[in-house]
Wavefront OBJ file of the C-alpha trace (Angstrom):
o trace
v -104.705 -91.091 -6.494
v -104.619 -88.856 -3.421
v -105.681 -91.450 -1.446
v -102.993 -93.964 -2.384
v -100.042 -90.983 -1.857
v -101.084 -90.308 1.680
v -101.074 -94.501 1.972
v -97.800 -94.594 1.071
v -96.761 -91.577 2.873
v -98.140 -93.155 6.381
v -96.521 -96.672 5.164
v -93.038 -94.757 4.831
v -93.514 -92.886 7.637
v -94.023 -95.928 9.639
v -91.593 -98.022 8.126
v -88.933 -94.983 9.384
v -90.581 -95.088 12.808
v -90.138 -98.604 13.181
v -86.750 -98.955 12.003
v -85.809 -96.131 14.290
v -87.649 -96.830 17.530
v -87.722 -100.683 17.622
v -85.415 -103.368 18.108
v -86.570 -104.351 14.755
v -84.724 -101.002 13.754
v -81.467 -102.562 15.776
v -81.175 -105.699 14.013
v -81.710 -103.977 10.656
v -78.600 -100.965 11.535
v -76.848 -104.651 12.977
v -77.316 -106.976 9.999
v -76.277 -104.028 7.359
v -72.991 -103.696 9.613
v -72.285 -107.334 9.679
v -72.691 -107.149 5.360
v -70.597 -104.021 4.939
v -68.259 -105.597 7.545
v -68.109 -108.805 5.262
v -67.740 -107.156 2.179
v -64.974 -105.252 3.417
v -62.777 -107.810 5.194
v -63.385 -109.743 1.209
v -61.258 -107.192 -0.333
v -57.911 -108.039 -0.641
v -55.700 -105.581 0.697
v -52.983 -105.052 -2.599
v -56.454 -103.395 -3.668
v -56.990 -100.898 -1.174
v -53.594 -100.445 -0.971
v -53.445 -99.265 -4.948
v -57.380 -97.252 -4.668
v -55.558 -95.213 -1.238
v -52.516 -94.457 -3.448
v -54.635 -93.321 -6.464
v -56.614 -91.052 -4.098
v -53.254 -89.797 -2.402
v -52.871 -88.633 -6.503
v -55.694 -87.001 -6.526
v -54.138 -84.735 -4.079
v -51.469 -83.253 -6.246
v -53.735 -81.543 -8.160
v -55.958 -79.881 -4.890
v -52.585 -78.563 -3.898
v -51.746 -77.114 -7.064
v -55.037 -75.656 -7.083
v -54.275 -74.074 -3.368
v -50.826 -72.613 -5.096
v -52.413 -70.601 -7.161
v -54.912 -69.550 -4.845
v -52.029 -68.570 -2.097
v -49.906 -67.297 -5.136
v -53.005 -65.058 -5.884
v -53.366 -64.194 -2.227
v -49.792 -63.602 -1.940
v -49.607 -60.785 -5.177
v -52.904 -58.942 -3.530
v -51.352 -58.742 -0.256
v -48.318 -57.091 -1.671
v -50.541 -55.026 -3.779
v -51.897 -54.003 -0.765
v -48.711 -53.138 1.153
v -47.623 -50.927 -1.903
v -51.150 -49.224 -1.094
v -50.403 -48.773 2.355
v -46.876 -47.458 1.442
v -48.338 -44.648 -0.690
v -50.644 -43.852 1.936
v -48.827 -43.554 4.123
v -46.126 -41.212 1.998
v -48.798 -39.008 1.327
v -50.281 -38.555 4.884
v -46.677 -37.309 5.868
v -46.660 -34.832 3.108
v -49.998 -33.796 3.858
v -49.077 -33.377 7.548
v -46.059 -31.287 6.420
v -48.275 -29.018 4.796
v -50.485 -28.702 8.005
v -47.312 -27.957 10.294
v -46.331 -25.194 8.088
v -49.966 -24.037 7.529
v -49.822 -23.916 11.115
v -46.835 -22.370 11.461
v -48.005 -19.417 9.103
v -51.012 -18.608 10.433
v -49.816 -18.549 14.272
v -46.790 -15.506 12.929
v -49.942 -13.458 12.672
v -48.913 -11.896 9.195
v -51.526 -10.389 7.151
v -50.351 -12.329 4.134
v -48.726 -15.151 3.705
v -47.087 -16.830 0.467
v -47.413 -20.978 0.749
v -46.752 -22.958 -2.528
v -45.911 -20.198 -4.507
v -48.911 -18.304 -3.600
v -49.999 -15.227 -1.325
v -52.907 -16.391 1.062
v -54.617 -14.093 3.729
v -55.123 -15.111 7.100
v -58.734 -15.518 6.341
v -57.457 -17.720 3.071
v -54.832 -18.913 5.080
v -57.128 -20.148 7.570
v -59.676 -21.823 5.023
v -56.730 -24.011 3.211
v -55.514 -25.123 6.772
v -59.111 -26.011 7.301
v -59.176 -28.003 4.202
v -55.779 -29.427 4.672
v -56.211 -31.108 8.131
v -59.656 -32.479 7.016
v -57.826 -33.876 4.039
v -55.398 -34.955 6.353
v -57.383 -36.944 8.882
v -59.292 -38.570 6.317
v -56.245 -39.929 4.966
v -54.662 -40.997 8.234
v -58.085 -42.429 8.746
v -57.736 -44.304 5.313
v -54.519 -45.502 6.425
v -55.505 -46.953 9.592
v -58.283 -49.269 7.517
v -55.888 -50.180 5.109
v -53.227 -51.118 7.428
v -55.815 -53.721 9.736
v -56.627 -54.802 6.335
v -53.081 -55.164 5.517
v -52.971 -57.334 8.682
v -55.540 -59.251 8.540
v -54.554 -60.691 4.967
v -51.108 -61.079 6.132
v -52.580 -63.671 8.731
v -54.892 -65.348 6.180
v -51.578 -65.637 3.850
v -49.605 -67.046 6.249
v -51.936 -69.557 7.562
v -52.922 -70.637 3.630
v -48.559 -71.074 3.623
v -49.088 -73.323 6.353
v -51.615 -75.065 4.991
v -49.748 -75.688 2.112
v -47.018 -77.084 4.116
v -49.439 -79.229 6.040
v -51.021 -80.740 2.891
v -47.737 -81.635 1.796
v -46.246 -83.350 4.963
v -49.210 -84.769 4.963
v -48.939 -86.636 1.685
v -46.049 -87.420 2.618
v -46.593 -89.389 4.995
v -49.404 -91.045 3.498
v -46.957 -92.100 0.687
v -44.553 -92.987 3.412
v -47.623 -95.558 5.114
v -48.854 -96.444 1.701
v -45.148 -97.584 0.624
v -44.775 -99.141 4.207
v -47.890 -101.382 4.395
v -47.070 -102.432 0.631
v -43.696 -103.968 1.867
v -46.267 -105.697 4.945
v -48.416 -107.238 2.455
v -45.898 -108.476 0.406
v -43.866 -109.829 3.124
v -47.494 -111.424 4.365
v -47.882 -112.966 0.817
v -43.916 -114.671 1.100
v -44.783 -116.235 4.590
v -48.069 -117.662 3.126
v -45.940 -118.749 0.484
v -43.196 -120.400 2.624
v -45.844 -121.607 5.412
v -47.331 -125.430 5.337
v -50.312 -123.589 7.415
v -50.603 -120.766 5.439
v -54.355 -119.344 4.401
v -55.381 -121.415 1.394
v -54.429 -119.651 -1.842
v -55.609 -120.264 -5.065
v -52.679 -122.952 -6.018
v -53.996 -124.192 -9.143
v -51.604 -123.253 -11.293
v -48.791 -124.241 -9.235
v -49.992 -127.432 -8.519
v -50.275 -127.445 -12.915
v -46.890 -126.941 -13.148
v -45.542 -129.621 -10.375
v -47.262 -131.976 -12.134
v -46.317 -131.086 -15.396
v -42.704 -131.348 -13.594
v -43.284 -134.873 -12.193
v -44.246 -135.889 -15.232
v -41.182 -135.238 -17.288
v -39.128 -136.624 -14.376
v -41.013 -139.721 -14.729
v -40.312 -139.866 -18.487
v -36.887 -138.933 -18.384
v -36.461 -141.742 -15.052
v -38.506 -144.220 -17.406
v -36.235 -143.787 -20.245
v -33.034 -144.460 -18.509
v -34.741 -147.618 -16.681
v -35.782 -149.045 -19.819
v -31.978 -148.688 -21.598
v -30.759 -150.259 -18.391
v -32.895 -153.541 -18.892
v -32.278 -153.347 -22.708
v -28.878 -154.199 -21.935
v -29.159 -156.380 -19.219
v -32.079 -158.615 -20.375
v -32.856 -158.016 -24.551
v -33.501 -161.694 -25.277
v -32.960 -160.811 -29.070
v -29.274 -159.727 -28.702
v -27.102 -162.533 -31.001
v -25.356 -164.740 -28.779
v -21.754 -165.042 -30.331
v -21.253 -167.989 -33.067
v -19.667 -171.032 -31.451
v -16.877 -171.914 -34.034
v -16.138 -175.786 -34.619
v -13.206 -177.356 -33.511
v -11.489 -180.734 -32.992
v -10.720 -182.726 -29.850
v -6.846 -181.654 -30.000
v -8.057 -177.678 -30.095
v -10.518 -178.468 -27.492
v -7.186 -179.439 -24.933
v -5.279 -176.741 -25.871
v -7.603 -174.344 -24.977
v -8.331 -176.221 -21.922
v -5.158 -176.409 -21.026
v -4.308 -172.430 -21.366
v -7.352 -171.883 -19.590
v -6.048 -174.026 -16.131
v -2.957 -173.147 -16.796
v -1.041 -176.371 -16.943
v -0.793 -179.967 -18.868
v -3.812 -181.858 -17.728
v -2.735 -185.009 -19.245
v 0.211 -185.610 -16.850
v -2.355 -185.172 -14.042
v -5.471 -188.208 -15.102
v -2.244 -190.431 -15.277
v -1.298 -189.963 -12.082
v -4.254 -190.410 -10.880
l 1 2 3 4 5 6 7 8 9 10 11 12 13 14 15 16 17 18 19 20 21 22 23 24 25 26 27 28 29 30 31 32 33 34 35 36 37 38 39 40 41 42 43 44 45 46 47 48 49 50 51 52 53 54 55 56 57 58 59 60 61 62 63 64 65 66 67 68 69 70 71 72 73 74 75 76 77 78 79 80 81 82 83 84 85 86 87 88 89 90 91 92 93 94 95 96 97 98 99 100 101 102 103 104 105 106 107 108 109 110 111 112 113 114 115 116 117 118 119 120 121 122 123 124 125 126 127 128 129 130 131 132 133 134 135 136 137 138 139 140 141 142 143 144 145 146 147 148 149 150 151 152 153 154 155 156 157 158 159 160 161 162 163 164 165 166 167 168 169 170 171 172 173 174 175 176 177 178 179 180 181 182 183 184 185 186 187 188 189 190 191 192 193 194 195 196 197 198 199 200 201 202 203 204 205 206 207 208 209 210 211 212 213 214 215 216 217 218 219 220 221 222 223 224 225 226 227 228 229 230 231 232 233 234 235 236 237 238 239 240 241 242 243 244 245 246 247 248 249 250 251 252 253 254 255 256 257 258 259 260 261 262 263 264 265 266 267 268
């Protein structure tokens, strides 16, 4: 079993090789081209046309999902500045209470009353100890949070501008989309219209002009054959000859020509 892995491991191996380093390889990377190639100038463009629109759909919802992210972004960032506000608000009270701190201790009183409270020097000296160290962590604090601050500022505006480039962008792929759709369907009306036009599958029209000539012909036929009814229907009754004698003969034969046809044979 071992044997026949490391066979076909060797045989792959090979086959990789060969395909790779040959001109073998070449033909093989040529020929699949040539097929995809093929395949691909087969498919009618009203198809790709509709499959690029339904992935230009499929867009919609990626944005919306990037809304909410940037909406998300956009609340934390303002979370953030409200952070840096307060920060900030208390660092200025806290240096307050160093400057006056400061201010105590350098009058050189004994005692000293601060917030309601009577402090030594020595006491005096430890809270103003306390108090700047308080305050330079907190202007320290401040200083982090405000690069923060920047630094998702910048990542909120560029995810705006993303936003704004995903949606030009789909715009003008609806714009192409709609624009090559009018192409192709003036293309189909000039094959249409065009003696030398690509063949089309005319099957159907070619049904219904015969279907067309063929009622013309029946309808043509029918009026034809009324026409030579009437001109040469052997069976039509030829009107009844009445009898009549020799003087009703000359009458008539006279009103015919118009005049007495006796007085003529005599002259002659």
């Amino acid at each position: 079993m071992c044997k026949k892995l490391v066979i076909a491991t060797v045989a792959v191996v090979a086959g990789l090789f060969i395909l790779n380093s040959t001109h073998l390889g070449s033909y093989a990377r040529t020929a699949f081209h040539k097929v995809k190639t093929a395949v691909k100038g087969q498919i009618k463009p009203e198809f790709m046309l509709d499959t690029a629109r339904h992935e230009a759909a499929q867009l919609i919802p990626d944005m919306r999902r990037n809304i909410s992210a940037v909406a998300a972004k956009d609340v934390a960032v303002s979370r953030l500045r409200d952070e840096v506000a307060s920060i900030r608000t208390n660092l200025d009270k806290q240096k307050e209470q160093v400057r006056v701190l400061t201010t105590s201790l350098k009058s050189g009183e004994e005692k000293v009353t601060f917030d309601d409270r009577t402090y030594t020097r020595h006491r005096l000296s430890d809270r103003l100890s306390h108090q700047l160290a308080a305050s330079k962590a907190c202007a320290q604090q401040l200083a982090a949070k405000e690069a923060l601050l920047d630094s998702e500022e910048q990542a909120l505006d560029a995810a705006r501008a993303q936003l704004a480039s995903m949606k030009s962008i789909k715009e003008q792929i609806d714009t192409e989309i709609s624009r090559l759709e009018a192409e192709v369907q003036t293309l189909r009306l000039a094959e249409m219209r065009s003696n030398n036009s690509v063949q089309m599958d005319d099957s159907r029209l070619a049904r219904i002009r015969d279907m067309l000539n063929t009622v013309h012909d029946q309808v043509q036929v029918g009026i034809k054959t009324l026409d030579y009814v009437k001109k040469y229907d052997f069976e039509t009754p030829v009107p009844e000859v009445k009898t009549r004698n020799t003087a009703q003969l000359i009458q008539d034969a006279e009103e015919f020509v118009g005049g007495d046809t006796g007085d003529k044979s005599a002259k002659k």
